[in-house]
Residue, then its C-alpha position, 0 to 999 in steps of 0.5 A: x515288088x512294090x516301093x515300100x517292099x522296096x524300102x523295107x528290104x533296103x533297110x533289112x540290109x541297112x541294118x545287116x539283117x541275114x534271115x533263115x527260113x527254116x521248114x522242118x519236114x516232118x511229113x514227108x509231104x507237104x499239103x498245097x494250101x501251105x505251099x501256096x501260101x508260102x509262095x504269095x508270102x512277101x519275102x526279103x532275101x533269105x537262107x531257105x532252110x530244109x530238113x527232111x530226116x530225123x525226129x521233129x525235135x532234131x529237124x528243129x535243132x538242125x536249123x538252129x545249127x544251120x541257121x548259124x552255120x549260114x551266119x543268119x541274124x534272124x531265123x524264122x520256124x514254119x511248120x508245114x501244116x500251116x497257111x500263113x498271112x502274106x505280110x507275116x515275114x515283114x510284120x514280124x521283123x518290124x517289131x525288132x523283137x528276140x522273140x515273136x510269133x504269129x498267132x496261130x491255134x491248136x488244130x484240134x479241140x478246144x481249138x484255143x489259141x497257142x498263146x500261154x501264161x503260167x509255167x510248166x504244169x500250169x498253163x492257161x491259153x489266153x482267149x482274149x486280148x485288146x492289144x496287138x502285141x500279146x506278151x506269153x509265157x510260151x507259144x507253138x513253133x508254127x510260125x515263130x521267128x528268133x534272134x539268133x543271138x538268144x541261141x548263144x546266150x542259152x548255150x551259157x545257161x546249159x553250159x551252166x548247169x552241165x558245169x555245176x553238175x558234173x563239179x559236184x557230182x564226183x564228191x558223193x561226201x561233199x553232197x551229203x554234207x550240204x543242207x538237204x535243200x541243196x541236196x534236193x537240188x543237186x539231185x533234181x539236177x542229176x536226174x534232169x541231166x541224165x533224162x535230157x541226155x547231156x548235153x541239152x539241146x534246144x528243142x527236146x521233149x521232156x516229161x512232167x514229174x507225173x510222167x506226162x509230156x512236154x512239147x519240144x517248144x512249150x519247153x524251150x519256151x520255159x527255157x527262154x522265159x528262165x533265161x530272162x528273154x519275153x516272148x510275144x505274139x502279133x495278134x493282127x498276123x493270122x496263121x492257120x493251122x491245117x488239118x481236115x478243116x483251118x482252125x481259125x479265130x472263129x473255130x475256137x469261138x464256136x467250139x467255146x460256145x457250144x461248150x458254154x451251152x452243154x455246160x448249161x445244159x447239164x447244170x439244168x438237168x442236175x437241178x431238175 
């Protein structure tokens, strides 16, 4: 370890800074590249957080409550199908954020970038950028790091709403008196409530109102950014994602123009 790791790591308990590193197995098995690249990594002391059984979504609610059984202030996401920058750990605490990611990107096509602006139904991935902290709307839980005090403040909103609906929904005659616009409301959240199952977790997969999918952390990410919390990736920590190749900046790069040039191409052949 070196001196300056040395001082970092002094001034992480200077400030009472317990880090929890949750993996969420959900493979079974892990591949070699990622566990040597967890290993190189440069680690402060930390609460070593392993789930093997469940859905993905409940192995992620479970190191949120282990995380906080084990009193940790911070607690770091790292899937296993990723290959990790051996200063990510450090780079990340150093902002003092609630909320910050490694840049990471999807493993299959278009290969972009996890980093997302808009709402739900409505996300763009950002692709380019000139500064090294990004601010998002949402990112993948590949390698995302929280302050655990945002977990509490959620808990309230949640809290919140379950209150609210279960305040109104006994008096059918009190609802049908209420403008339609609170009306819509009402049932809008009856019907969310009764589809995430009360009471809501952190991490749960949801649905479109078209019927389509929302992944376990695009959707907390919109919870967070409801409640009012930023969330920001360091585009200078690299983390790749694993499948039969590591897709990278420069995947993403070369899928985006040979796209551009079949676009090209097929303008070309309608002209002619």
């Amino acid at each position: 370890m070196s001196i300056e790791d040395l001082i970092r790591d002094a001034q992480l308990k200077a400030n009472r800074v317990k880090l929890g590193i949750g993996f969420p197995c959900n493979y079974g098995v892990v591949p070699s590249a990622f566990l040597k690249s967890v290993l190189m990594m440069k680690k402060p002391d930390y609460e070593l957080i392993l789930v093997e059984e469940g859905d993905l979504c409940t192995m992620r609610n479970q190191i949120v409550d282990i995380a906080r059984a084990s009193e940790c202030t911070h607690l770091l996401m790292m899937d296993t199908d990723m290959l990790y920058h051996e200063d990510t750990i450090y780079r990340l605490l150093s902002h003092k954020l609630p909320i910050i990611g490694a840049l990471c990107y999807r493993r299959k096509i278009p290969f972009d970038p996890l980093m997302f602006k808009g709402k739900l139904g409505g996300y763009k991935s950002i692709d380019e950028w000139d500064k090294e902290l990004v601010e998002v709307d949402a990112t993948g839980t590949g390698c995302l790091m929280f302050e655990m005090k945002i977990f509490d403040e959620i808990d309230k909103i949640y809290k919140a709403e379950i209150d609210a609906f279960n305040a109104l929904r006994p008096g059918v005659g009190i609802l049908e008196s209420l403008p339609d616009t609170v009306q819509r409301y009402i049932t809008k959240l009856e019907k969310k409530c009764r589809h995430e199952n009360v009471p809501r977790k952190y991490f749960k997969f949801r649905q479109h109102d078209d019927g389509s999918p929302i992944g376990e952390d695009i959707g907390f990410c919109s919870d967070l950014r409801n409640a009012g919390y930023k969330i920001f990736v360091d585009t200078t920590i690299p983390a790749g994602h694993l499948t039969t190749m590591v897709v990278t900046d420069e995947t993403y790069r070369w899928y985006k123009a040979v796209r551009k040039r079949q676009c090209e191409n097929d303008r070309k052949i309608k002209v002619a």
